[in-house]
PANUFI-681309 format. One record per residue: residue in three letters; residue number from 1; x, y, z of N, C-alpha, C in turn. Coordinates in steps of 0.05 Angstrom, whole numbers. Atoms other than C-alpha are relative to their C-alpha. Example, Ala and Ser with C-alpha at 12.3 -4.5 7.8 and 13.67 -1.06 7.14 Angstrom:
<rs>
<"ala" 1 <18 -24 0> <246 -90 156> <18 24 0>>
<"ser" 2 <-16 -24 -1> <273 -21 143> <-15 22 14>>
</rs>
This chain:
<rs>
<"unk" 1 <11 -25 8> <6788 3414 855> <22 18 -11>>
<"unk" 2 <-22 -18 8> <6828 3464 813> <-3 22 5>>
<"unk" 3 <11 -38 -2> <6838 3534 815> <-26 18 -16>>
<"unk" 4 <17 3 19> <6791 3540 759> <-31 1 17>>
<"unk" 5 <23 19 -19> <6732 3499 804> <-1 25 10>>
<"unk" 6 <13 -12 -28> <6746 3546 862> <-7 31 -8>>
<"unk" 7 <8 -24 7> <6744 3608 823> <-33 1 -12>>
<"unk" 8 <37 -5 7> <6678 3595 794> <-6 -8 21>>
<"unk" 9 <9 6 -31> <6653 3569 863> <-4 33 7>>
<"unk" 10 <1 -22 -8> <6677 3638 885> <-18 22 -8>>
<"unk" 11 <26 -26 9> <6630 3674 835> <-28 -2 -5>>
<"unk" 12 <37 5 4> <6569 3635 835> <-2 8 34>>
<"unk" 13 <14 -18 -20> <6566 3656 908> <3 20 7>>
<"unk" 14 <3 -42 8> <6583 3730 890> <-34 1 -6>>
<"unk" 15 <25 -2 6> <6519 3717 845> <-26 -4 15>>
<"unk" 16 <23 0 -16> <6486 3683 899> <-7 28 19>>
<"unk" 17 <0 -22 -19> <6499 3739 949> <-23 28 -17>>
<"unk" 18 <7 -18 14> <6477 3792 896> <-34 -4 -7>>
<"unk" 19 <33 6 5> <6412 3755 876> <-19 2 33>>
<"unk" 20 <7 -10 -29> <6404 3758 956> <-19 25 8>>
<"unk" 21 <0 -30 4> <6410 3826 955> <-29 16 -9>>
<"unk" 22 <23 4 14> <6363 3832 905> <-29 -1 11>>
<"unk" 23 <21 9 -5> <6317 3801 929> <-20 13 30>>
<"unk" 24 <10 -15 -31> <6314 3832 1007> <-9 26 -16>>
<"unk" 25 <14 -32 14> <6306 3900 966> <-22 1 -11>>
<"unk" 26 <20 0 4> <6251 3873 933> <-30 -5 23>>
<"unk" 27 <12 15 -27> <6224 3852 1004> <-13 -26 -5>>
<"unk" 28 <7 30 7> <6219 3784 975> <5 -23 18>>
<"unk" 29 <-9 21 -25> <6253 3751 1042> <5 27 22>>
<"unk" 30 <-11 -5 -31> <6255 3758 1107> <19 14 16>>
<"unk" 31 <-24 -15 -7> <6304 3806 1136> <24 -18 25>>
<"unk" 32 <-18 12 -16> <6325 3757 1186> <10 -25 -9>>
<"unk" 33 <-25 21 14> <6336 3699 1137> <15 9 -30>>
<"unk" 34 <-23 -14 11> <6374 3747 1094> <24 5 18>>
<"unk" 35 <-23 15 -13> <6410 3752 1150> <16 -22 7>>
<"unk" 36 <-9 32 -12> <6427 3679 1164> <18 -5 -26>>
<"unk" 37 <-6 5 28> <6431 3675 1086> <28 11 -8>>
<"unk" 38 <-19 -21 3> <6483 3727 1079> <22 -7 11>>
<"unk" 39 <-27 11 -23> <6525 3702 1143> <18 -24 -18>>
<"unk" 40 <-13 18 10> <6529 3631 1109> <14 2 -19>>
<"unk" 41 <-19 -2 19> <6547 3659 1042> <33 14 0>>
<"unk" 42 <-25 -18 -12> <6604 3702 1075> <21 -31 5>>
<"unk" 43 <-11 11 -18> <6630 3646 1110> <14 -28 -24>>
<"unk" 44 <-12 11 15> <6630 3600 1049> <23 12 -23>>
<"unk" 45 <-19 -12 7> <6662 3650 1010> <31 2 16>>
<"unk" 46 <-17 5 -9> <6709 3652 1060> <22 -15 6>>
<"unk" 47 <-12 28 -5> <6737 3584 1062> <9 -3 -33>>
<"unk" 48 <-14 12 20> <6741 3584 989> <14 16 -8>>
<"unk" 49 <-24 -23 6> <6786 3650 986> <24 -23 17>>
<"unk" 50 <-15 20 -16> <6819 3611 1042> <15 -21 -19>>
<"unk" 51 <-11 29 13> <6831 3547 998> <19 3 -24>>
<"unk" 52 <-8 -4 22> <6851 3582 945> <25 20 1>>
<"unk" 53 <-26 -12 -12> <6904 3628 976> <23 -25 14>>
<"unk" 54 <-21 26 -14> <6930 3555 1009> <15 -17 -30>>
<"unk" 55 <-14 10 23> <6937 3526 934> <20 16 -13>>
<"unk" 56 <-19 -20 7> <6968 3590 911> <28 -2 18>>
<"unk" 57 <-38 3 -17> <7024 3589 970> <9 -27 -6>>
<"unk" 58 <-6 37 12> <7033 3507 953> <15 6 -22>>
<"unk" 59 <-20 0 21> <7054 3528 883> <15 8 3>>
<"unk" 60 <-18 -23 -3> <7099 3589 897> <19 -11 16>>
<"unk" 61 <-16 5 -16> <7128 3537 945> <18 -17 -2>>
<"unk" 62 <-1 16 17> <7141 3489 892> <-15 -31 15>>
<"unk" 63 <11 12 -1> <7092 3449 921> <-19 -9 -14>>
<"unk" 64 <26 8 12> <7028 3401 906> <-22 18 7>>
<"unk" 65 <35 -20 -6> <6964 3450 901> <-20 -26 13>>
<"unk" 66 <29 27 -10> <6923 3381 906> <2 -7 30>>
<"unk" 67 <10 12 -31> <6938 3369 977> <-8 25 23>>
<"unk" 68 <15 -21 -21> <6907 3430 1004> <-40 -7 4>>
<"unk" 69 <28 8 -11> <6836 3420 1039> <-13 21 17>>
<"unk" 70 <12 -33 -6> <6782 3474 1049> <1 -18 29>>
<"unk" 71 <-6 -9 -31> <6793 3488 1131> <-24 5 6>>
<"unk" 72 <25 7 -20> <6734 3480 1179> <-15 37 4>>
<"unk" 73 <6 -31 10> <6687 3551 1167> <10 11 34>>
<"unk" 74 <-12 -16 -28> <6708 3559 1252> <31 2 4>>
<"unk" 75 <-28 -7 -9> <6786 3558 1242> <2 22 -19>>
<"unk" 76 <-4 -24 17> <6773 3604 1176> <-5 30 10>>
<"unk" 77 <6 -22 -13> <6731 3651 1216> <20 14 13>>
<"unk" 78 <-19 -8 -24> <6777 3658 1268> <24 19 2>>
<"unk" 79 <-26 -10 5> <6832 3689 1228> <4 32 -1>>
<"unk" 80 <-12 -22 3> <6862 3759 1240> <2 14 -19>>
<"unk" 81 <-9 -21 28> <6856 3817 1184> <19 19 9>>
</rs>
């Protein structure tokens, strides 16, 4: 996967989130599987900011980007802001 991949990755589930959005405002879903909906897209987003902040430090490190591997969504969670 390149940086490329994970950046679009990253914005089709912006778009997903937004068509979400959307959609609860239209009261088109469920408020509680907008919630669920919402959580998972958070969480995937999350992993691929994650993966993509791990290929970025790889280069800068003069490392291989290719051997970074998206991280389990419970060790991404887990992390400290």
């Amino acid at each position: 996967m390149t940086e490329q991949d994970i950046l679009a990755r990253i914005k089709q589930l912006v778009d997903d989130e937004h068509e979400l959005r959307a959609k609860a405002s239209a009261g088109a879903i469920d408020p509680v599987a907008e919630r669920q909906q919402l959580a998972q897209l958070e969480v995937m987003l999350d992993q691929a900011w994650d993966l993509l902040r791990q290929r970025r430090a790889r280069v800068d490190a003069a490392e291989s980007p290719e051997d970074t591997e998206m991280r389990p969504a419970r060790e991404v969670e887990g992390y400290l802001q």
